[in-house]
C-alpha positions, 0 to 999 in steps of 0.5 A, spaced: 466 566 461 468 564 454 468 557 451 476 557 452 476 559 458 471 555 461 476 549 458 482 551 461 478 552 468 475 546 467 482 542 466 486 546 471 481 545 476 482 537 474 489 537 473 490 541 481 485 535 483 489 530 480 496 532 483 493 532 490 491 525 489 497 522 485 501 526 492 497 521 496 499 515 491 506 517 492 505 517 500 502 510 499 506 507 495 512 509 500 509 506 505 508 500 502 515 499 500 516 500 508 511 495 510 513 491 504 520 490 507 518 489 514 513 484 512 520 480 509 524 481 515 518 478 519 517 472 514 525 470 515 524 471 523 518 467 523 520 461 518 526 460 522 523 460 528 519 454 526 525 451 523 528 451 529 523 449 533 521 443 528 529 441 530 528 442 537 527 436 541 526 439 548 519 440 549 521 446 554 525 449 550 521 449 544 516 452 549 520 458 549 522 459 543 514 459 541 512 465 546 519 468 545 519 469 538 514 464 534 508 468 537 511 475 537 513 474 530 507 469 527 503 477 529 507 482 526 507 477 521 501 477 520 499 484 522 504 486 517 501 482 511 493 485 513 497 492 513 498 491 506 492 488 503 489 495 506 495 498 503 493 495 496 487 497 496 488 504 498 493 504 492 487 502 488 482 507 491 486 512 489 488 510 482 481 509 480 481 516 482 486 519 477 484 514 472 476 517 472 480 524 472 484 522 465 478 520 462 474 527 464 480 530 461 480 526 455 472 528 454 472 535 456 479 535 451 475 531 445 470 537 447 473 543 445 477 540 438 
């Protein structure tokens, strides 16, 4: 194998890598904008309720209201928000990789010239 041909493998092989990784980015991006937007709806459904309760005087009432919806919606709240931090660190992960990618790229570039 030439010298030419080596780089060219070499920067392929490192271009095909990085698209497979970028595709899962793109994946984690579309799930955090998924996620993003339940855990809006639920800090709505979930500040509300508390608003209510706070301006409800009948404690049986606020006793339903609480395992009704407060507690269900404080939960996925919360399991939404773990959801994304995972998320976000999985976007990070895999940026990292295609940011290690570019600089082999760049130096196997500067290399070659």
């Amino acid at each position: 194998m030439d010298e030419m041909t080596k780089k060219s493998y070499i920067q392929k092989s490192l271009e095909e890598w990085k698209e497979d990784i970028s595709e899962v980015l793109t994946q984690i991006d579309q799930e955090y904008e998924e996620v993003k937007q339940e855990l809006r709806v639920y800090s709505y459904k979930y500040s509300i309720t508390k608003q209510v309760i706070q301006s409800t005087v009948n404690e049986e009432i606020i006793e339903t209201i609480r395992q009704r919806y407060h507690k269900p919606f404080e939960e996925k709240y919360e399991e939404l928000k773990e959801s994304i931090r995972d998320l976000e660190e999985k976007r990070r992960v895999f940026q990292m990789f295609v940011d290690k990618i570019n600089e082999v790229t760049r130096k196997e570039t500067a290399k070659s010239v």
